[in-house]
C-alpha atoms as a printed R data frame, in Angstrom:
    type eleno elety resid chain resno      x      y       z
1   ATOM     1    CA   UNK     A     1  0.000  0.000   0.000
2   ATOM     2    CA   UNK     A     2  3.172  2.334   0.754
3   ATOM     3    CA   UNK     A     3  4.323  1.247  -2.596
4   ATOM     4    CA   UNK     A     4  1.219  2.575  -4.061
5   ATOM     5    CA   UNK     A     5  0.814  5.611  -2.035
6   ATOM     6    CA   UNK     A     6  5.172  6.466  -2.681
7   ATOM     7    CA   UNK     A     7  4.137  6.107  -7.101
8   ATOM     8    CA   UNK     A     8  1.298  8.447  -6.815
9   ATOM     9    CA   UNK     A     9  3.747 10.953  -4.761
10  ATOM    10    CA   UNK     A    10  6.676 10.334  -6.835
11  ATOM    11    CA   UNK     A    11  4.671 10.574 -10.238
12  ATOM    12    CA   UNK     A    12  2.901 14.073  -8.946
13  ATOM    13    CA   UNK     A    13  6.369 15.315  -8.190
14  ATOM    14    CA   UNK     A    14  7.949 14.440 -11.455
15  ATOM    15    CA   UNK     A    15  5.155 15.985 -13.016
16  ATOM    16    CA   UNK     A    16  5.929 19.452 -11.133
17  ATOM    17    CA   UNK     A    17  9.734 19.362 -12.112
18  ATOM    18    CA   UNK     A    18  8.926 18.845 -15.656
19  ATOM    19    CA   UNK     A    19  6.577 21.724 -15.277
20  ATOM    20    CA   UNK     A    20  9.276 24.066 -13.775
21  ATOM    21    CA   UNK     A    21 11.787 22.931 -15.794
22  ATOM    22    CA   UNK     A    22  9.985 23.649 -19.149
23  ATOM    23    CA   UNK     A    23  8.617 26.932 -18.465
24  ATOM    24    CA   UNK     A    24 11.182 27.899 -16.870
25  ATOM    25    CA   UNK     A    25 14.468 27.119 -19.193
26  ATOM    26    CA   UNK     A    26 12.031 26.984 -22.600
27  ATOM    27    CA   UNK     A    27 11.899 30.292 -24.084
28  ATOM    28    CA   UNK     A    28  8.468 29.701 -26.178
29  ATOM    29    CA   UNK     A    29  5.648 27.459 -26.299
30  ATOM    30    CA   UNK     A    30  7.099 25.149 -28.753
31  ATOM    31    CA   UNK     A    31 10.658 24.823 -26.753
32  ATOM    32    CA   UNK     A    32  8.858 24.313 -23.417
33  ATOM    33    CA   UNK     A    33  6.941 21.010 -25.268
34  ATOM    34    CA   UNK     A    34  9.877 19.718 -26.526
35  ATOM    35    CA   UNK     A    35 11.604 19.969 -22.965
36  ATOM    36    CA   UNK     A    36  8.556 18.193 -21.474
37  ATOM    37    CA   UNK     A    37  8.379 15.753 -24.029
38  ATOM    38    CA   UNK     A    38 11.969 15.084 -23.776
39  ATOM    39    CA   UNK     A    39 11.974 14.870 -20.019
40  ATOM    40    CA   UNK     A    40  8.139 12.518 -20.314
41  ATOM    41    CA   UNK     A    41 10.296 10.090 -22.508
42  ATOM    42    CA   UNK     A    42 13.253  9.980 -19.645
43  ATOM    43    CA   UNK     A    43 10.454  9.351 -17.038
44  ATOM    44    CA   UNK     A    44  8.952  6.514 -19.049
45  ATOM    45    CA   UNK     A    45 12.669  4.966 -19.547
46  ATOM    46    CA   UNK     A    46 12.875  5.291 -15.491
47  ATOM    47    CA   UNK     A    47  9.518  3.511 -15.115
48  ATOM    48    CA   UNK     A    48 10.504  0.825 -17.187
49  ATOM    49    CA   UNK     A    49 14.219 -0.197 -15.881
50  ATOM    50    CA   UNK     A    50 12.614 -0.013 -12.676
51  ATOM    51    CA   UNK     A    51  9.421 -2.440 -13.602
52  ATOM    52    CA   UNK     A    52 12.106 -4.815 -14.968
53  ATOM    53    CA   UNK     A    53 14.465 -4.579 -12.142
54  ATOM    54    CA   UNK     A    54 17.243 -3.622 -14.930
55  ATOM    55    CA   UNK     A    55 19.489 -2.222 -12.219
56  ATOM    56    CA   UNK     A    56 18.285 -4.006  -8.891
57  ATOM    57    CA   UNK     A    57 21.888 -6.072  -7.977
58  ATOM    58    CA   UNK     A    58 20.140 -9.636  -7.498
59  ATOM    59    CA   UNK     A    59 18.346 -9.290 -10.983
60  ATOM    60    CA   UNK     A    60 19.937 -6.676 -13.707
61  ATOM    61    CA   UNK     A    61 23.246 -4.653 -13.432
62  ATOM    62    CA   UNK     A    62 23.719 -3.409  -9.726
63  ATOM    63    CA   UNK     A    63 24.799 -0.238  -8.215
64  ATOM    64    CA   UNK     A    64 26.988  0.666 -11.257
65  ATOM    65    CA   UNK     A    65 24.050  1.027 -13.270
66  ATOM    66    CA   UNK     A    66 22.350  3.293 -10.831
67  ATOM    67    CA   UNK     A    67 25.487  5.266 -10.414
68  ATOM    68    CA   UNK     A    68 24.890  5.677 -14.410
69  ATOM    69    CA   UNK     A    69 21.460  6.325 -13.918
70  ATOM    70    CA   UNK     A    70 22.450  9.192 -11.666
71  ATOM    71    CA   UNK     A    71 25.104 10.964 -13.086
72  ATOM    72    CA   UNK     A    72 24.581 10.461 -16.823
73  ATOM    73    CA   UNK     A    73 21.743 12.244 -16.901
74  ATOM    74    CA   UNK     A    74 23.181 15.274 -14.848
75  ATOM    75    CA   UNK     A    75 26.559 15.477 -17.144
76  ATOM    76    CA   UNK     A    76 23.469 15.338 -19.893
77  ATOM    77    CA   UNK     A    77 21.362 18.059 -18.367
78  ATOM    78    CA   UNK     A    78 24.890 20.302 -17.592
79  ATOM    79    CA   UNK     A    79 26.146 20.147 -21.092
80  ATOM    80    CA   UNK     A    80 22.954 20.744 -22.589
81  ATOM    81    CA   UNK     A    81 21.475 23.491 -20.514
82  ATOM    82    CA   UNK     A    82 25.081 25.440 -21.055
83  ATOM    83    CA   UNK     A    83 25.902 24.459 -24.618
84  ATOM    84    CA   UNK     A    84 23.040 24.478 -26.379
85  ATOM    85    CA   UNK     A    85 21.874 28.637 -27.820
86  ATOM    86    CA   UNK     A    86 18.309 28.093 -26.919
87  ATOM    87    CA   UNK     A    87 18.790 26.474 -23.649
88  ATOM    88    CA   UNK     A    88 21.590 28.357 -22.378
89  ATOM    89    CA   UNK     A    89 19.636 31.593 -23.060
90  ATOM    90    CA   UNK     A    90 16.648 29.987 -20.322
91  ATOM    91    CA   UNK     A    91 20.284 29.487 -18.192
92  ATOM    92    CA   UNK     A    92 20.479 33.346 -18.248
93  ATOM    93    CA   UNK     A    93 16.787 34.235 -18.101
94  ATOM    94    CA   UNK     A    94 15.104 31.487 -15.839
95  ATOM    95    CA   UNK     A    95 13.589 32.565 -12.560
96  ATOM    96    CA   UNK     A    96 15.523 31.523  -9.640
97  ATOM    97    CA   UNK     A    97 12.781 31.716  -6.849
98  ATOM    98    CA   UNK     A    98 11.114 29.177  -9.630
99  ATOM    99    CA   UNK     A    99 14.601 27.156  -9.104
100 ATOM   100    CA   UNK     A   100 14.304 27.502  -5.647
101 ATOM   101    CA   UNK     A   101 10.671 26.549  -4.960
102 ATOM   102    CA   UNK     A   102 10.610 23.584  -7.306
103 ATOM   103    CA   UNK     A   103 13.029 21.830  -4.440
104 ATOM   104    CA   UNK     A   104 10.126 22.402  -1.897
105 ATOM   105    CA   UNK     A   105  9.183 18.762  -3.498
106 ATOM   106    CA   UNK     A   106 11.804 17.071  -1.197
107 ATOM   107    CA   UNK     A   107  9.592 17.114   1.717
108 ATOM   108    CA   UNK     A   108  8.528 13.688   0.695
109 ATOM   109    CA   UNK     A   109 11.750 13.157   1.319
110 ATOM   110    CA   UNK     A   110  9.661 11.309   4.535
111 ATOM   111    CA   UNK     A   111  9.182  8.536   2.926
112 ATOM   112    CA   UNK     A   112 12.686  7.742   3.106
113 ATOM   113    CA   UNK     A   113 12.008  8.064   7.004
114 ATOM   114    CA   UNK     A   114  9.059  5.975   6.772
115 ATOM   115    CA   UNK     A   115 10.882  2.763   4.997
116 ATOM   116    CA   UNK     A   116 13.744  3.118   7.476
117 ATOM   117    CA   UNK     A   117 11.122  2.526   9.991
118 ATOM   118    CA   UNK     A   118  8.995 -0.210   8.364
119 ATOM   119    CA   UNK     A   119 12.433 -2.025   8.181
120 ATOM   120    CA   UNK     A   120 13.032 -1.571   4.001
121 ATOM   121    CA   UNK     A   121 16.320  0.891   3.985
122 ATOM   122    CA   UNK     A   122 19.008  0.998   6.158
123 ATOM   123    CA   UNK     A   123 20.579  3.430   7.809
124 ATOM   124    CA   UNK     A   124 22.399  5.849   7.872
125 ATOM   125    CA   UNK     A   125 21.353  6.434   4.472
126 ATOM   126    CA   UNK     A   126 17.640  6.607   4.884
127 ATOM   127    CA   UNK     A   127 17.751  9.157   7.757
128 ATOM   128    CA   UNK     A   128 19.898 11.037   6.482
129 ATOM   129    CA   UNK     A   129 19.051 11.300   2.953
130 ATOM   130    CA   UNK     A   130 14.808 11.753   4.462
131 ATOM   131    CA   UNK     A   131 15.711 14.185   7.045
132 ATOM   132    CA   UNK     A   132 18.006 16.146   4.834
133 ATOM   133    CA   UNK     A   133 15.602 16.161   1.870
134 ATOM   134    CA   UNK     A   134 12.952 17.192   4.544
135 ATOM   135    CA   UNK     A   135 14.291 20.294   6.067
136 ATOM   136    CA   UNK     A   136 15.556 21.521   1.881
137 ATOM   137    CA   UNK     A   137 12.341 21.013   0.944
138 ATOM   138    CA   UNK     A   138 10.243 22.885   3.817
139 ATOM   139    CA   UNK     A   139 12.865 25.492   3.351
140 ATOM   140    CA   UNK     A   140 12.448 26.362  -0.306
141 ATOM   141    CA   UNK     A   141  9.074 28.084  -0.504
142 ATOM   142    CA   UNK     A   142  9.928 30.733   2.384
143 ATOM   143    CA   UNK     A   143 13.686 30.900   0.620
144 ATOM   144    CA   UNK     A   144 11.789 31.054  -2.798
145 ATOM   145    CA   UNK     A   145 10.208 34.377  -1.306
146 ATOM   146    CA   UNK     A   146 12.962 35.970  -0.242
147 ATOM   147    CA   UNK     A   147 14.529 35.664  -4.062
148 ATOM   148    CA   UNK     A   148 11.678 37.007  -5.280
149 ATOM   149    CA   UNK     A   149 10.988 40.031  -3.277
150 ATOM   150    CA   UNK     A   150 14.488 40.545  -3.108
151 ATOM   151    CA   UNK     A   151 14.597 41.090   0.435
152 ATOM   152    CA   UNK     A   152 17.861 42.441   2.082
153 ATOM   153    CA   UNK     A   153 20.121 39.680   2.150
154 ATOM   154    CA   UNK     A   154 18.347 37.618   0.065
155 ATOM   155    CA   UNK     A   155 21.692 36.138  -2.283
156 ATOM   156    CA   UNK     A   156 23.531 34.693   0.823
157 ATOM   157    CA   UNK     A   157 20.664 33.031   1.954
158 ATOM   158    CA   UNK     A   158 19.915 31.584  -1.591
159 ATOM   159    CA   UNK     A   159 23.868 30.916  -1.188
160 ATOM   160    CA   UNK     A   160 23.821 28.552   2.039
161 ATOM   161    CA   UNK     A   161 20.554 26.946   0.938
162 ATOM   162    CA   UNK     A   162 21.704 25.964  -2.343
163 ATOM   163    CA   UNK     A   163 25.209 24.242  -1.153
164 ATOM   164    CA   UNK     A   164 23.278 22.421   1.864
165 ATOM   165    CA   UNK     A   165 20.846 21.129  -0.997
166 ATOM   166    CA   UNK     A   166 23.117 20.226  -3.693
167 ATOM   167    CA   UNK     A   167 25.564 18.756  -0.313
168 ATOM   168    CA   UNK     A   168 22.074 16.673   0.832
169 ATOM   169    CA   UNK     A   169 21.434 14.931  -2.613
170 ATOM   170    CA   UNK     A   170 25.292 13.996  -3.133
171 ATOM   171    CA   UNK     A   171 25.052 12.851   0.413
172 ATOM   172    CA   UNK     A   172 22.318 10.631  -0.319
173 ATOM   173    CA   UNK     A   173 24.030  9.139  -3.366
174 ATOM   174    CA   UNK     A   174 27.259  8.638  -2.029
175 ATOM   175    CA   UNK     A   175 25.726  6.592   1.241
176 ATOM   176    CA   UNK     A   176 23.350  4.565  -1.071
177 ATOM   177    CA   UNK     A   177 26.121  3.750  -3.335
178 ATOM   178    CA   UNK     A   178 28.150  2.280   0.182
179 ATOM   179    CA   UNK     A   179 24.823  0.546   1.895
180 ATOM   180    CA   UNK     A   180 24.192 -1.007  -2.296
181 ATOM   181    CA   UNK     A   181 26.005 -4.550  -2.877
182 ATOM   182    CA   UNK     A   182 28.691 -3.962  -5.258
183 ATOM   183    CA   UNK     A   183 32.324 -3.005  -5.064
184 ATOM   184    CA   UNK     A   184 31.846 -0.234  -3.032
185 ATOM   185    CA   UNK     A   185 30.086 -1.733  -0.648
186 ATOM   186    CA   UNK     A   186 30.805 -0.559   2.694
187 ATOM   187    CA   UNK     A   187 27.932  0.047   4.762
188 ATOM   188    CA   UNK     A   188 26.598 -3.201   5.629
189 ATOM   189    CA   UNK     A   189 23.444 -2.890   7.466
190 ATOM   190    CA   UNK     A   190 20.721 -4.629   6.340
191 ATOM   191    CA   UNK     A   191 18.663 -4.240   4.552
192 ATOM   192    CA   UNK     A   192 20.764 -2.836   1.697
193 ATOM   193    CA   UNK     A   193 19.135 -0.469  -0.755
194 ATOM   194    CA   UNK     A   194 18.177 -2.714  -3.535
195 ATOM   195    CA   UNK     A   195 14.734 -1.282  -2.623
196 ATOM   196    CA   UNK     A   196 15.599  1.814  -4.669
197 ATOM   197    CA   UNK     A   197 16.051  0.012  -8.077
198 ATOM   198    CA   UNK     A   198 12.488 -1.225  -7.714
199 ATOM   199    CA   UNK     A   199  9.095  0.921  -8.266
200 ATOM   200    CA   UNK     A   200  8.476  3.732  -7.496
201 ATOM   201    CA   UNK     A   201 11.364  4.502  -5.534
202 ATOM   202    CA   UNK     A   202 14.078  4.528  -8.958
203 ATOM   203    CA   UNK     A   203 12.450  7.519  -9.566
204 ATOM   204    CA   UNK     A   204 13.778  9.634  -7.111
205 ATOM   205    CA   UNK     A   205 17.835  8.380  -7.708
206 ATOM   206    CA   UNK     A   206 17.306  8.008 -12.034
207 ATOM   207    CA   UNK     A   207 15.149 11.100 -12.551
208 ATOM   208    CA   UNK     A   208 14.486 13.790  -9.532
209 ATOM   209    CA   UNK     A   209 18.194 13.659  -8.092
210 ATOM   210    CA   UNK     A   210 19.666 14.464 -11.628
211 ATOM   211    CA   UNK     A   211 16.970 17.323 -12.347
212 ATOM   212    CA   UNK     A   212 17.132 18.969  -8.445
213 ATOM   213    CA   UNK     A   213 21.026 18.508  -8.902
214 ATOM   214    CA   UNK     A   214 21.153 20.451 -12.126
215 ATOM   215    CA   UNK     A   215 19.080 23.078 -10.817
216 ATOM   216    CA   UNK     A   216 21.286 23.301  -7.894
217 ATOM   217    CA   UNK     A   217 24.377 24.115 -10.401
218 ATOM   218    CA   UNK     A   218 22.142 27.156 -12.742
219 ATOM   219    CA   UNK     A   219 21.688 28.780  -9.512
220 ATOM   220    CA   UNK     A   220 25.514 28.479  -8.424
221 ATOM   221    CA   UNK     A   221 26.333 29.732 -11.543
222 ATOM   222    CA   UNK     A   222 23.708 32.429 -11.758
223 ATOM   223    CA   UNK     A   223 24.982 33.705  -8.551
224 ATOM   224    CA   UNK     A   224 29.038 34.024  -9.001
225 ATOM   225    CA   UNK     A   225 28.691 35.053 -12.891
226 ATOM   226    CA   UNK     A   226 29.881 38.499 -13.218
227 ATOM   227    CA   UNK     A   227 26.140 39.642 -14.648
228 ATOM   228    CA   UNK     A   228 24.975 38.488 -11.117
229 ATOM   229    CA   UNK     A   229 24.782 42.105 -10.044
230 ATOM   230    CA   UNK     A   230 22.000 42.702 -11.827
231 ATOM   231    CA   UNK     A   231 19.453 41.311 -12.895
232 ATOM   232    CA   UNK     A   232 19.025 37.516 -12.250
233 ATOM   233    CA   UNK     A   233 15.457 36.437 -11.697
């Protein structure tokens, strides 16, 4: 039933990152359907190595392949978002309180808490990577506000958030990768984390981690370009 109640959660959030992500990085209507039609098809890749257990360790390729399905898609997302004309210009234009308050999906970082506690994920990973996800995520909306009213002070706060947020998700990865069998694993507690290769929960490593990571490094460099003393929302 958890199951059930996590791919309803995890869907609904995808949805609202492919939202934010297309209006806010696609200059026009047509760009901003090609964005969500590219990011749909990722999704729907996602679903599918996770219905087939492609990358759970007793049944497909283990925690290499989710280290793959983790950073490929980020080194994707970086080189295309600052390479490409028409995506680079949504780099320069794109709202950072939108940036910001997209995150403020991580409060279901809970139900990392929750499968710690029914027994399904270990710790430390599952704490930490919940509790972490938790407070970045009830953080974002009032931090969102601050960016966009552009209340005094308003660019170091954005600073600290961002680097405990982008610090939080490469936290999560690195302590899944040790608590995943494999060759780097280290952190032994059982259960390991084979959970996350399964539905829904590939979703958050293969898809939301690489998006909310990306959007962590536009607003880093939105805030230490040299233009960043004017106008950058």
């Amino acid at each position: 039933m958890f199951d059930l109640v996590g791919a309803v959660e995890l869907t609904a959030s995808a949805a609202i990152v492919v939202a934010a992500v297309a209006i806010g990085f696609g200059r026009d209507a047509a760009m901003r359907g090609r964005l969500a039609i590219a990011l749909g098809a990722w999704f729907v890749v996602v679903v599918a190595l996770a219905a087939t257990q492609a990358l759970h360790y007793e049944h497909g390729i283990g925690s290499p392949g989710i280290g793959l399905a983790v950073g490929l898609p980020i080194v994707v997302l970086s080189v295309s978002l600052f390479r490409l004309l028409p995506l680079r210009q949504g780099v320069e234009q794109v709202s950072l309180s939108l940036l910001t308050a997209v995150h403020a999906v991580r409060i279901l970082g809970m139900s990392f808490v929750l499968l710690h506690t029914q027994g399904r994920l270990p710790a430390p990973f599952a704490p930490v990577a919940g509790w972490g996800d938790i407070a970045v995520g009830v953080a974002a909306l009032p931090v969102a506000w601050l960016v966009a009213r552009r209340v005094a002070g308003w660019r170091g706060v954005l600073l600290v958030w961002n680097a405990i947020g982008l610090a939080d998700l490469a936290t999560a990865v690195t302590l899944g990768t040790l608590s995943a069998p494999g060759p780097l694993y280290f952190l032994t507690a059982e259960p390991a984390t084979g959970l996350m290769s399964t539905l829904p929960w590939l979703i958050i490593p293969a898809f939301l981690v690489p998006i909310l990571a990306t959007t962590h490094l536009v607003i880093f460099y939105r805030l230490f370009r040299k233009e960043s003393a004017g106008q950058v929302d």
